[in-house]
C-alpha positions in Angstrom: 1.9 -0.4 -6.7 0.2 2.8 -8.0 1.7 5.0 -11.0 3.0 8.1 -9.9 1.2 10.0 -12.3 -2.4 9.0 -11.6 -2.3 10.1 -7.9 -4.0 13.2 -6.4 -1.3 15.5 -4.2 -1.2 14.0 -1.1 -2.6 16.5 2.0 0.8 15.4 3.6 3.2 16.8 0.9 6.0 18.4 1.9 5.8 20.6 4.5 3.2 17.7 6.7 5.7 14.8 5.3 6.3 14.9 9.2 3.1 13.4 10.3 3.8 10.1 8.3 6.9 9.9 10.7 5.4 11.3 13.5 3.2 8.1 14.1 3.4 7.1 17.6 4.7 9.4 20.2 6.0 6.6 22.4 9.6 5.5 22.7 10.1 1.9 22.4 11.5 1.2 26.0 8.5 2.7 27.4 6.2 0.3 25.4 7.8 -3.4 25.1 8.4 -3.4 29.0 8.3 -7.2 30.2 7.5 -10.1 28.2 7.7 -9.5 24.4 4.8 -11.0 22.4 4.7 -9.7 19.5 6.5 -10.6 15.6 9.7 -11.1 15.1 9.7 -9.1 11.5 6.8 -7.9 9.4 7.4 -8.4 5.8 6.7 -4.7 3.4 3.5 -6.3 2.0 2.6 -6.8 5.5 3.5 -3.4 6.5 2.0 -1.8 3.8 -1.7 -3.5 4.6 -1.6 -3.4 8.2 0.1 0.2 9.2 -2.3 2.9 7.1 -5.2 1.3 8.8 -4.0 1.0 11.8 -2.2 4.6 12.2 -5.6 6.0 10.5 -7.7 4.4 13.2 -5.6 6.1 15.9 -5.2 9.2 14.2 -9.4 8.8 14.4 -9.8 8.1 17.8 -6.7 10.6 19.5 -6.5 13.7 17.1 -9.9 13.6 15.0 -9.9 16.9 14.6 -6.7 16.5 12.4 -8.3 13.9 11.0 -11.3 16.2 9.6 -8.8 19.1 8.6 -6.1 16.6 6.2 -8.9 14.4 5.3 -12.4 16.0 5.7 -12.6 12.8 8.0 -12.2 10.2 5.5 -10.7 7.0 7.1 -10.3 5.1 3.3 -8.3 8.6 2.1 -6.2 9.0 4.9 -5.5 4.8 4.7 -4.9 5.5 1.1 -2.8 8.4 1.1 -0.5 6.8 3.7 -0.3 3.4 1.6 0.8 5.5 -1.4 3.4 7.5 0.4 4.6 4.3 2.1 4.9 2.9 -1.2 6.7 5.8 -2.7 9.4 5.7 0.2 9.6 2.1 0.0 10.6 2.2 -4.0 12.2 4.9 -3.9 16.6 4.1 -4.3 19.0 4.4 -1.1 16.0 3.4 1.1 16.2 0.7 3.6 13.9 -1.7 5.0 13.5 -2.6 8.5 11.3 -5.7 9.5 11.9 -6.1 13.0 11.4 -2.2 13.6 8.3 -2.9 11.3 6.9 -5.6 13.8 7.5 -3.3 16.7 5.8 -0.6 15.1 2.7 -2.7 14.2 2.6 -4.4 17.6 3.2 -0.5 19.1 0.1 0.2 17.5 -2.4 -2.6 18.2 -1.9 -1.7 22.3 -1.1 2.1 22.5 -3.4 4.5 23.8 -3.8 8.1 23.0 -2.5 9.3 26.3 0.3 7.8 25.6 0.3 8.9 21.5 -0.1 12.2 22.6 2.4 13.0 25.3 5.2 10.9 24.5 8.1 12.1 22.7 9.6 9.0 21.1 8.9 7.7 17.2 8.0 4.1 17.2 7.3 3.8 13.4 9.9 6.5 11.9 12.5 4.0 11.8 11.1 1.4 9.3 12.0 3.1 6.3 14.9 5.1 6.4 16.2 6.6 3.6 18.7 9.2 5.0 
């Protein structure tokens, strides 16, 4: 885990704290249709290696233009940055974590396609750390 104090202020503070939530905009019905193959659960550590890379490589190939303006680009700062705040959420008290939406998320991820990231309306990843 990384000490507060020695990170840079994340492109996504605040006011863009959406776009960590925002990750795929695809319900879950309209994904896991038929025959379910994927993980039962995801462990955090798994979550926390597997999702910033994965989002980041989405985010590269279906918005790189958003891409270029949070991160000049960079794939390694934008999987960074999201490990970080993942980490942050995940630490931080009343927070829950949940491993099954966690493997749907990761699974989400491995198949979708930006047609169906950018016109859906649903939130595949926003419930795998809830801290409301």
């Amino acid at each position: 885990m990384h000490n507060a104090s020695s990170r840079r202020q994340s492109p996504l503070a605040s006011s863009r704290h959406w776009a960590l939530a925002a990750v795929c905009a695809v319900s879950l019905s309209s994904v896991h249709c038929g025959t379910d193959t994927g993980t039962e659960s995801a462990t955090a550590e798994t979550f926390l290696a597997e999702y910033p890379p994965a989002f980041c490589d989405l985010w590269a190939e279906c918005n790189p233009a958003k891409l270029q303006d949070l991160y000049d680009g960079d794939l390694s700062i934008c999987v960074e940055d999201l490990q970080d705040t993942q980490e942050d959420r995940l630490e931080r008290d009343g927070c829950n974590y949940d491993e099954r939406a966690a493997a749907d998320c990761l699974d989400t991820l491995a198949t979708l396609e930006c047609v169906d990231w950018e016109e859906g309306e649903g939130n595949v990843c926003g419930d795998v750390i809830d801290c409301s």
